[in-house]
Biopython code that builds the backbone (N, CA, C, O; Angstrom):
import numpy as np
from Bio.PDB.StructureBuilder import StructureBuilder

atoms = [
    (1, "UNK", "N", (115.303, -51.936, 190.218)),
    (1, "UNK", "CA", (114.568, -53.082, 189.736)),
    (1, "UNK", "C", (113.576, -52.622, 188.676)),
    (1, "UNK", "O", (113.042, -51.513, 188.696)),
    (2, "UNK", "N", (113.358, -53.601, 187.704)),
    (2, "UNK", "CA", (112.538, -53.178, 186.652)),
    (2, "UNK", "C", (110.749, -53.902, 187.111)),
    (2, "UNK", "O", (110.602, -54.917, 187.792)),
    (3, "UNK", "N", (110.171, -53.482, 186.820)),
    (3, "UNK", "CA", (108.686, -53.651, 186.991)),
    (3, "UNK", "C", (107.814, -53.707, 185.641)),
    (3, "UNK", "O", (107.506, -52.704, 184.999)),
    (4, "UNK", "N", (107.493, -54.914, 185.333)),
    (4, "UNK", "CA", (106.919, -54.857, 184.462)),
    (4, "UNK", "C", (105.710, -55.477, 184.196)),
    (4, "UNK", "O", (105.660, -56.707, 184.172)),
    (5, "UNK", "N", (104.461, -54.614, 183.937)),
    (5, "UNK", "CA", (103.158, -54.331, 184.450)),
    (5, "UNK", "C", (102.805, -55.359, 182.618)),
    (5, "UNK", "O", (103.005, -54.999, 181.457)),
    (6, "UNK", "N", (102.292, -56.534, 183.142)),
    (6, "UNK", "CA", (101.301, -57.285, 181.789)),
    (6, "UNK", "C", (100.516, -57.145, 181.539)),
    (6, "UNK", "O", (99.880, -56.471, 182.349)),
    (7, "UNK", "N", (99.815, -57.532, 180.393)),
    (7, "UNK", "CA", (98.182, -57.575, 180.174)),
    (7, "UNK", "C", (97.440, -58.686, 181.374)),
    (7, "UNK", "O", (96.322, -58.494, 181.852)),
    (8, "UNK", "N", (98.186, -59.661, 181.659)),
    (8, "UNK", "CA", (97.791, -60.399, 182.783)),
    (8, "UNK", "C", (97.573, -59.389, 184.060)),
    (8, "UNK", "O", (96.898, -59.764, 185.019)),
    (9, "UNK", "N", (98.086, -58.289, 184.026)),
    (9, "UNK", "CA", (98.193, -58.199, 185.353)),
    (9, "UNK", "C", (97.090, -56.734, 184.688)),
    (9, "UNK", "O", (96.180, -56.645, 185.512)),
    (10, "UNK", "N", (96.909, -55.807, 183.737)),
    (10, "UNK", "CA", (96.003, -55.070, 183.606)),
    (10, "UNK", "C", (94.649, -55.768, 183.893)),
    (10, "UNK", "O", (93.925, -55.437, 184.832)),
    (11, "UNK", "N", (94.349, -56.802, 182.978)),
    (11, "UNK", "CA", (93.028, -57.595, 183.250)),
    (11, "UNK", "C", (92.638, -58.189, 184.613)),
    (11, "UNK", "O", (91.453, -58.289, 184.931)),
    (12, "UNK", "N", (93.484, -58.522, 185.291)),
    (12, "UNK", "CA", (93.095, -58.979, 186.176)),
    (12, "UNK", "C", (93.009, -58.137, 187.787)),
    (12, "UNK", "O", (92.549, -58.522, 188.862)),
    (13, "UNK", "N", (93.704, -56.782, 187.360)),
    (13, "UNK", "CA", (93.588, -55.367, 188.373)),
    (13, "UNK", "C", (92.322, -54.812, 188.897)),
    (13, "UNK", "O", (91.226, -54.973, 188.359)),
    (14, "UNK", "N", (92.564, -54.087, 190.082)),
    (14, "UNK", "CA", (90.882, -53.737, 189.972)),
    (14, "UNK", "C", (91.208, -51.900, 190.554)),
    (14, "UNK", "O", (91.763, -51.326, 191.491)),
    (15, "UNK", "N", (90.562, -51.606, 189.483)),
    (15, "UNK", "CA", (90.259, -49.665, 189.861)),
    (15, "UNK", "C", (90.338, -49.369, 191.003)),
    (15, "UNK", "O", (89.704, -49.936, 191.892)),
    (16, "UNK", "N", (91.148, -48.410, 191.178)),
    (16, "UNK", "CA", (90.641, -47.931, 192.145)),
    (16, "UNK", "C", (91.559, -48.375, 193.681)),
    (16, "UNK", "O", (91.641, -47.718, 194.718)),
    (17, "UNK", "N", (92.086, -49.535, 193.393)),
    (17, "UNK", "CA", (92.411, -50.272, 194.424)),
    (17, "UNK", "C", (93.748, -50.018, 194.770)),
    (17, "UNK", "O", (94.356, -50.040, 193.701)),
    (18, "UNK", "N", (94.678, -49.747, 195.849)),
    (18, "UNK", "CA", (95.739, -49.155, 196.196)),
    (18, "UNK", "C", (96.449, -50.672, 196.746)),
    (18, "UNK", "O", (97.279, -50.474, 197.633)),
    (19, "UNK", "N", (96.286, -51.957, 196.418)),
    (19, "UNK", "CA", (96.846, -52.893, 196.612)),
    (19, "UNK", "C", (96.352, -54.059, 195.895)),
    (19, "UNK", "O", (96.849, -55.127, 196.250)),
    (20, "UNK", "N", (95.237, -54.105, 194.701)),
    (20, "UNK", "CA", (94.915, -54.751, 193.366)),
    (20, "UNK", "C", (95.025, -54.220, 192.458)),
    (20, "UNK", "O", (94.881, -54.927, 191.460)),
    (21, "UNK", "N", (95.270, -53.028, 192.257)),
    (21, "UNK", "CA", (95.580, -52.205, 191.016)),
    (21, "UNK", "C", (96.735, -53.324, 190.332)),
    (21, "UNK", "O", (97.452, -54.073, 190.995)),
    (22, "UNK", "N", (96.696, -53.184, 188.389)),
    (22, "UNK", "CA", (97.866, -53.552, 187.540)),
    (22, "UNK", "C", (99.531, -53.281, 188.398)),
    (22, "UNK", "O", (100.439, -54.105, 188.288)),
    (23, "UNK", "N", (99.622, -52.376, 188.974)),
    (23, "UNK", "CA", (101.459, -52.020, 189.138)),
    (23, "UNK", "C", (101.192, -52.441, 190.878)),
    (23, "UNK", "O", (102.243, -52.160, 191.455)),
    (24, "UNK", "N", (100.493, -52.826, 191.561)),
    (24, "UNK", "CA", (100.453, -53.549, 192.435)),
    (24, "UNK", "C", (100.666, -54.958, 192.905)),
    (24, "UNK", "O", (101.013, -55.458, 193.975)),
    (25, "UNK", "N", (100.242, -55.548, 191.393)),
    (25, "UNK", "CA", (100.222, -56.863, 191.192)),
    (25, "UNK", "C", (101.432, -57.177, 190.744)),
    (25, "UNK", "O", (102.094, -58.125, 191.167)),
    (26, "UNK", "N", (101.937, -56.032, 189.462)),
    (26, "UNK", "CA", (103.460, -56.412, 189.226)),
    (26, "UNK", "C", (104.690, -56.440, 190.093)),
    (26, "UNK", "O", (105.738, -57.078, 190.001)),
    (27, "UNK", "N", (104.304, -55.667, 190.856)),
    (27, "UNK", "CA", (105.459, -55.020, 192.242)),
    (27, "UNK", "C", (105.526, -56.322, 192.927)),
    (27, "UNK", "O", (106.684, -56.654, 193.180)),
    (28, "UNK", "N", (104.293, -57.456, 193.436)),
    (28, "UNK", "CA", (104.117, -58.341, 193.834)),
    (28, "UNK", "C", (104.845, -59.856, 193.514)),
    (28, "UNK", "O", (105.442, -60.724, 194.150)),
    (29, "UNK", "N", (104.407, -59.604, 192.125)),
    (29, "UNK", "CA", (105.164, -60.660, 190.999)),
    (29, "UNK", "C", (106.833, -60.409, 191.049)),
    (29, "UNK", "O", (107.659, -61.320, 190.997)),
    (30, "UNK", "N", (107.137, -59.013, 191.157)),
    (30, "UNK", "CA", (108.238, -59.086, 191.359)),
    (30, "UNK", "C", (109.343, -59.480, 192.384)),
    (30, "UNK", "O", (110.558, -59.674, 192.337)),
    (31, "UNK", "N", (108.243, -59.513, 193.452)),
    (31, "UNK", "CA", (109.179, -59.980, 194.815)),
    (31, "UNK", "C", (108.570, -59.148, 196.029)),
    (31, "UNK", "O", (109.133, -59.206, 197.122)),
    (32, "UNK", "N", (107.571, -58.472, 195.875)),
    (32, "UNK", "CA", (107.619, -57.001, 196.889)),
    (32, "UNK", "C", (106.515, -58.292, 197.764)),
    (32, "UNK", "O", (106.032, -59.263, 197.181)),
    (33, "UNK", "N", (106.327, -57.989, 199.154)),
    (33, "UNK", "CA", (105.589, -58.783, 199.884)),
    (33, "UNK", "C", (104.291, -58.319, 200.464)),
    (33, "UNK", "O", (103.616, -59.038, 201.200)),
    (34, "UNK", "N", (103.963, -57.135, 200.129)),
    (34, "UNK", "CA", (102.739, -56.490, 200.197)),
    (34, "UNK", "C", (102.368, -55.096, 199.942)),
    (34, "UNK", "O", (101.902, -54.336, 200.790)),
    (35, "UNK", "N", (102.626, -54.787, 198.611)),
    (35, "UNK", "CA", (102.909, -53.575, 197.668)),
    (35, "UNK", "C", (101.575, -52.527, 198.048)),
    (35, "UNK", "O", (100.460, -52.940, 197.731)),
    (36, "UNK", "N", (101.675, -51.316, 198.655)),
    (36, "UNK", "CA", (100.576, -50.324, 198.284)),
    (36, "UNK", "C", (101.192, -49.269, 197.767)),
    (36, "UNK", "O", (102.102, -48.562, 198.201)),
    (37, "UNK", "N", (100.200, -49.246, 196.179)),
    (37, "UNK", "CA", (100.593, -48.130, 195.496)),
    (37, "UNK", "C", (99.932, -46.660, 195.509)),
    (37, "UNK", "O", (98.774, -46.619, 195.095)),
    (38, "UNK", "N", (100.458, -45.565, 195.889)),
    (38, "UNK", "CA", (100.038, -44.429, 195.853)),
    (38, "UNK", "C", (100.108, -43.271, 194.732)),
    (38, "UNK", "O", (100.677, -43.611, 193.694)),
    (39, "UNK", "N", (99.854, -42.595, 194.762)),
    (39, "UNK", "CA", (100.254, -41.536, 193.438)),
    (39, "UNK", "C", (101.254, -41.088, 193.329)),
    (39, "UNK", "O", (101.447, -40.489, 192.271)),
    (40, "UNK", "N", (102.301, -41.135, 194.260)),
    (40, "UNK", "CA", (103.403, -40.664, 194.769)),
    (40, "UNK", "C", (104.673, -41.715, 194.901)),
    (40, "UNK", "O", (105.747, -41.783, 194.303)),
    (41, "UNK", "N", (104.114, -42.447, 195.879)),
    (41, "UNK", "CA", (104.957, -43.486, 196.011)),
    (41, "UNK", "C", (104.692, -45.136, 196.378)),
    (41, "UNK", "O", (103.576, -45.568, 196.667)),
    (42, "UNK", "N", (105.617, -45.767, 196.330)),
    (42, "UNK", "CA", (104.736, -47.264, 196.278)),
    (42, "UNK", "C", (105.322, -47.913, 197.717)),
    (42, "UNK", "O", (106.537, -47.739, 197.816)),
    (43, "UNK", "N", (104.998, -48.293, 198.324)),
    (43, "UNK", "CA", (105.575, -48.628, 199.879)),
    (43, "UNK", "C", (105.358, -50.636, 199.374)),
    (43, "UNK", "O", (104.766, -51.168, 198.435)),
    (44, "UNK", "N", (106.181, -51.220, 200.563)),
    (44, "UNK", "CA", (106.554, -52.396, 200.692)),
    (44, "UNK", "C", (106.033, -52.685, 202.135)),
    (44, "UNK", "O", (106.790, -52.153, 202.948)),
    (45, "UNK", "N", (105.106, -53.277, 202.669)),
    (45, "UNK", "CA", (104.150, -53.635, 203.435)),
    (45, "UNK", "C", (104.228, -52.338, 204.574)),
    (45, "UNK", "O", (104.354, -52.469, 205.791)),
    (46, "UNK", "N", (104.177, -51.759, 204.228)),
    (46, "UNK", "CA", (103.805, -49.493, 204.735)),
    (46, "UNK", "C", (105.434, -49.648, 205.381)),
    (46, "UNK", "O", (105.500, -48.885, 206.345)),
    (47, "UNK", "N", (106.582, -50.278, 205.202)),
    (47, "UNK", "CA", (107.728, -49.915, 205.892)),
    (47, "UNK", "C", (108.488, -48.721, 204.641)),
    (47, "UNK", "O", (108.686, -47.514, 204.782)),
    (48, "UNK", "N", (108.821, -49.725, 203.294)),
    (48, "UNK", "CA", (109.453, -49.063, 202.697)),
    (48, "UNK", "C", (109.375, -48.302, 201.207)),
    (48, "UNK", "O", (109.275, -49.009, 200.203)),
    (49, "UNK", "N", (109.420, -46.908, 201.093)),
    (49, "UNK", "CA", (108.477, -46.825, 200.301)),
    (49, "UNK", "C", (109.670, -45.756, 198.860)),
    (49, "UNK", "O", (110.651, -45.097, 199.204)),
    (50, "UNK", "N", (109.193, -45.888, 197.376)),
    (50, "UNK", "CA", (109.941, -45.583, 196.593)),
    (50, "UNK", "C", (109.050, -44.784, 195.450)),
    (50, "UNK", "O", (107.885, -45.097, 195.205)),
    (51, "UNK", "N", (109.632, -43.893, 194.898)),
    (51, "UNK", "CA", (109.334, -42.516, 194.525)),
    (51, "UNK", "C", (108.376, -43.206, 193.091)),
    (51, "UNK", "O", (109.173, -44.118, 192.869)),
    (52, "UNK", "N", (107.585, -43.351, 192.312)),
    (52, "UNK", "CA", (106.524, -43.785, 191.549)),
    (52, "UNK", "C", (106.866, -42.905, 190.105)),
    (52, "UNK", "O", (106.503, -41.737, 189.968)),
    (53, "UNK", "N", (107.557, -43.598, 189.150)),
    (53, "UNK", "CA", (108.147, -42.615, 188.114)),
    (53, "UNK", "C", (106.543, -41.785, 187.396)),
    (53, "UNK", "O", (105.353, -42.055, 187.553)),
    (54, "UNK", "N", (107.119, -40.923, 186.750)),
    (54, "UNK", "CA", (106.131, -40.270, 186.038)),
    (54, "UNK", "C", (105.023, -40.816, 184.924)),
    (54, "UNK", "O", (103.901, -40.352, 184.718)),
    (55, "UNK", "N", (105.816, -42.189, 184.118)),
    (55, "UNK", "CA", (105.004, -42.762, 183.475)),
    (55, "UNK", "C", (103.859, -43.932, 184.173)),
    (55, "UNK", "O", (102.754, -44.205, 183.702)),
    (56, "UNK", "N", (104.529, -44.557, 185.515)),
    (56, "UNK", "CA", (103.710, -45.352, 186.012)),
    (56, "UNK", "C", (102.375, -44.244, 187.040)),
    (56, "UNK", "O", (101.318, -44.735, 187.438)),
    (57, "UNK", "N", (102.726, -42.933, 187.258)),
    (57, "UNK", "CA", (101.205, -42.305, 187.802)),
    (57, "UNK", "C", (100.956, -42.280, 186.583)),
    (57, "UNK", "O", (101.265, -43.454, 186.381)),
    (58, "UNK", "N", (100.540, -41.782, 185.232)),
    (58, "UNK", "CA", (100.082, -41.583, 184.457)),
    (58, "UNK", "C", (99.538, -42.932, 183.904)),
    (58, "UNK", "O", (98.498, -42.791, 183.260)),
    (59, "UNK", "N", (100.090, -44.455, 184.025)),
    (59, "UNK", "CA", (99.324, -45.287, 183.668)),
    (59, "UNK", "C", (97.804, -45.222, 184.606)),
    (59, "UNK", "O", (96.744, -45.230, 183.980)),
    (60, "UNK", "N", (97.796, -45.144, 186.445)),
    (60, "UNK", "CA", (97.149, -45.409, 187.298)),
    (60, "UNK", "C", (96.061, -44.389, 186.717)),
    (60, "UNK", "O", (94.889, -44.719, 186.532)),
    (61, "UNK", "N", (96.613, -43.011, 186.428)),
    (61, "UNK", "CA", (95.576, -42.165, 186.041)),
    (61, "UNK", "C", (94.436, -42.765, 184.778)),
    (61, "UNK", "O", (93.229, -42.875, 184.994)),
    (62, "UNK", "N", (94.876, -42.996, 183.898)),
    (62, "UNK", "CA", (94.533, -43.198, 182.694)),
    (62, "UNK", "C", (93.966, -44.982, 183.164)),
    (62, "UNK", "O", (92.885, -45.191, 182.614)),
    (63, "UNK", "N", (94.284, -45.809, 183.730)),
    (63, "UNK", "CA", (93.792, -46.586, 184.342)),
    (63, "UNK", "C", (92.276, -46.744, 184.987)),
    (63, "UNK", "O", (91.234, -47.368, 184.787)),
    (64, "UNK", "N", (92.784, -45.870, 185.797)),
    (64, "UNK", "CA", (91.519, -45.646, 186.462)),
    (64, "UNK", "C", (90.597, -44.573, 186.182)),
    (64, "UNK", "O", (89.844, -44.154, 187.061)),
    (65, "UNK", "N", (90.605, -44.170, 185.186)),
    (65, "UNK", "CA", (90.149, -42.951, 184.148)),
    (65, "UNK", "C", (89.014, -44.020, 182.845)),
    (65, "UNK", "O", (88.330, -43.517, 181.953)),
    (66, "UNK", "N", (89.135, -45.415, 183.127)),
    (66, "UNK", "CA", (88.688, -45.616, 182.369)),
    (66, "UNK", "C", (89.336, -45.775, 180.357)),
    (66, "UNK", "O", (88.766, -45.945, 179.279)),
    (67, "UNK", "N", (90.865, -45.579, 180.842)),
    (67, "UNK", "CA", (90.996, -45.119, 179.302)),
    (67, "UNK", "C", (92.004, -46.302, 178.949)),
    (67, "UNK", "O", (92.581, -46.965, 179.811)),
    (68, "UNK", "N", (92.166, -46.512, 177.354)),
    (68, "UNK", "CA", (92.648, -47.492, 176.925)),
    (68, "UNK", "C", (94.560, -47.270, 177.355)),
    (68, "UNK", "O", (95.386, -46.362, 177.270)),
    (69, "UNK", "N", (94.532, -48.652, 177.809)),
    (69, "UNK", "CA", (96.193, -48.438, 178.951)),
    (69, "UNK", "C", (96.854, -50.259, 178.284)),
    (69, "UNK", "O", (96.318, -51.355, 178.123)),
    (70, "UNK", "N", (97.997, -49.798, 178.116)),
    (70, "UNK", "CA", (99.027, -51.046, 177.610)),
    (70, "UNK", "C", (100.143, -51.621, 178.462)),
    (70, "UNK", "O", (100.172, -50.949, 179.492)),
    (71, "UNK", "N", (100.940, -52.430, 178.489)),
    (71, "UNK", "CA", (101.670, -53.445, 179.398)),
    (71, "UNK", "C", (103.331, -51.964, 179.253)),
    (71, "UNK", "O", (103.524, -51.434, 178.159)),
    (72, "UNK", "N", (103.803, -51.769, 179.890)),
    (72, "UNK", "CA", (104.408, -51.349, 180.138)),
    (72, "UNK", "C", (105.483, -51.782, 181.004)),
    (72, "UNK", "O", (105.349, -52.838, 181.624)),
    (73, "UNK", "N", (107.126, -50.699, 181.183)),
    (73, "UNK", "CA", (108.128, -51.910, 182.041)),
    (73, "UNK", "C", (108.202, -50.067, 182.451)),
    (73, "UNK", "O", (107.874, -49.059, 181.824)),
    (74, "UNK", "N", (109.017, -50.395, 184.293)),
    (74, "UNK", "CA", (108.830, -49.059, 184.424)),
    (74, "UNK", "C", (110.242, -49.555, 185.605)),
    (74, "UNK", "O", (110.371, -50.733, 185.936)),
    (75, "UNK", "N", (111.516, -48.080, 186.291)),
    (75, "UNK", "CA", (112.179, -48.909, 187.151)),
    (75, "UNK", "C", (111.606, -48.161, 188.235)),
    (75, "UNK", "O", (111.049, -47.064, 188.270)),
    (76, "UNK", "N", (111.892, -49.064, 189.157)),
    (76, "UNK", "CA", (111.856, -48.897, 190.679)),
    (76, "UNK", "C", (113.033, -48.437, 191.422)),
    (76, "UNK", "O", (113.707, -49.289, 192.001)),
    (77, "UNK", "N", (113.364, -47.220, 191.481)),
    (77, "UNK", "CA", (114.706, -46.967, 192.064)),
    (77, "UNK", "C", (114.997, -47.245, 193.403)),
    (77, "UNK", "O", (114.104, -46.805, 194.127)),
    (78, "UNK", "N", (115.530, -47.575, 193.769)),
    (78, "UNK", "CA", (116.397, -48.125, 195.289)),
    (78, "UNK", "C", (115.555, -49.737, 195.644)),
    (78, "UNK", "O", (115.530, -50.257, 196.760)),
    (79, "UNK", "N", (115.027, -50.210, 194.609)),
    (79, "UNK", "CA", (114.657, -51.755, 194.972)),
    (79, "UNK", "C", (115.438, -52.663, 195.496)),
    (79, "UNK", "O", (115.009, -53.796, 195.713)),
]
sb = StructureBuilder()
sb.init_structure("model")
sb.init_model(0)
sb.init_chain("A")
sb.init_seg("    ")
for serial, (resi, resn, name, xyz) in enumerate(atoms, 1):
    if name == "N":
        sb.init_residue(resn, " ", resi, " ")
    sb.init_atom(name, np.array(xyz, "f"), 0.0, 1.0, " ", f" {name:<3s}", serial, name[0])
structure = sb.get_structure()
C-alpha cells in the first residue's frame, strides 16, 4: 500500500507523538485503525506491525528535528 503523507497531514501533526505524528495520520487516512509509528516499524492497533522504509524514518527525524519537511508518498510493504 502506498502512504501518502500531505501538507494537511504535516500541519496538522504533532512532534514527537507516536500516534499524531504526519505518517500516523496518513497510515490512518489510509485505512489503518489505530496506527503507532516507531522508528523502526509502524504497528496497526500494537497487533500488526510493518518495517518503516528508510525515507519515511528520515522524514520523522527531520520532522521532529525541527527542520523544513515536504508531503511525500512512501510504500507500506505487506499492507
Amino acid at each position: 500500500m502506498i502512504i501518502s503523507v500531505t501538507q494537511q497531514h504535516i500541519d496538522r501533526g504533532l512532534k514527537g507523538s507516536c500516534t499524531k505524528d504526519p505518517i500516523a495520520l496518513a497510515c490512518q487516512d489510509a485505512g489503518m485503525k489505530k496506527p503507532f509509528i516507531g522508528p523502526y516499524v509502524i504497528s496497526d492497533n500494537h497487533e500488526v506491525e510493518y518495517y518503516v522504509p528508510e525515507a519515511a524514518r528520515q522524514f520523522m527525524k527531520d520532522y521532529d528535528n525541527d527542520k523544513l519537511v515536504f508531503p511525500f508518498d512512501f510504500e507500506l510493504e505487506g499492507y
